[in-house]
C-alpha positions in Angstrom: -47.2 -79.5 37.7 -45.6 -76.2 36.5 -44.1 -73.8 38.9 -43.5 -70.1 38.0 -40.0 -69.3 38.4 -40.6 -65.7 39.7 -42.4 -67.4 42.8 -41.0 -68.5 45.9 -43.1 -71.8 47.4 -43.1 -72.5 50.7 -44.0 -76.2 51.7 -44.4 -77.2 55.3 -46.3 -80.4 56.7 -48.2 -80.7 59.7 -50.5 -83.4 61.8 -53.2 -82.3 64.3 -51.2 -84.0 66.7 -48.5 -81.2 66.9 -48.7 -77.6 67.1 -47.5 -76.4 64.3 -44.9 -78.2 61.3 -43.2 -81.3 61.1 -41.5 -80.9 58.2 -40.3 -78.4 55.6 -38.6 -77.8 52.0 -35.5 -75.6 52.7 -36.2 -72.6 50.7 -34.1 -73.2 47.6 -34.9 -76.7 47.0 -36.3 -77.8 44.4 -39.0 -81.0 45.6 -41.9 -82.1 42.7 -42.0 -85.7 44.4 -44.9 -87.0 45.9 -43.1 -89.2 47.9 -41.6 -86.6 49.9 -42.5 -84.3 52.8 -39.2 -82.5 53.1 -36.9 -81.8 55.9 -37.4 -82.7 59.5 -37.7 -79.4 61.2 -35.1 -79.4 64.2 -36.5 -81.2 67.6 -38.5 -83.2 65.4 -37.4 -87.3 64.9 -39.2 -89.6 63.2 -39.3 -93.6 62.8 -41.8 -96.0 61.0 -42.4 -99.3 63.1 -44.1 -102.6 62.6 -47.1 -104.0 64.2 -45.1 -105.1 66.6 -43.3 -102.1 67.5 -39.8 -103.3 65.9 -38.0 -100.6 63.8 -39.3 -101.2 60.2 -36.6 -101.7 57.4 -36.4 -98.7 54.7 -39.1 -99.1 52.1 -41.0 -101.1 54.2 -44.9 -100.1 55.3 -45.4 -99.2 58.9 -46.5 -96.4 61.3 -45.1 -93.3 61.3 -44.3 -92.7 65.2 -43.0 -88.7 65.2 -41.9 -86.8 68.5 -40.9 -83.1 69.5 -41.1 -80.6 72.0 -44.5 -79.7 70.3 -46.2 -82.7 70.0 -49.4 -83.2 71.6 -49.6 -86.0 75.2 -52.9 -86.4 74.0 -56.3 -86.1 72.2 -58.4 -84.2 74.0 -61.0 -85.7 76.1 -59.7 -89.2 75.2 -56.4 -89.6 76.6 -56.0 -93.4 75.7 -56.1 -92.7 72.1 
């Protein structure tokens, strides 16, 4: 992918789950990886468990479990999901 250099790109991630970001790409840096979201935006920490809920080793698959102060309790009209 090319990127002109006389524009600045913003990137920020976000889930339905929270109200607004999650992540972000510090203006500046430079990030052409698709195996990267960026920065944890402050009050944001992530971890990625195993089925069983144990912490997951680095590299390894898992579910992403994020929290904040913006995150939702949950989805509306089904509370158990």
């Amino acid at each position: 992918m090319a990127f002109d250099s006389n524009v600045i790109y913003l990137l920020f991630e976000g889930l339905t789950e929270f109200a607004g970001s999650v992540s972000h790409v510090p203006l500046g840096q430079k990030v052409c990886t698709v195996d990267s979201a960026g920065q944890l935006i402050p009050g944001v920490t992530a971890r990625v468990v195993r089925p069983d809920g144990s912490l997951a080793n680095e590299g390894e698959e898992g579910e992403l479990i994020l929290t904040g102060p913006s995150v939702a309790l949950c989805y509306y009209k089904n509370p158990e999901a």
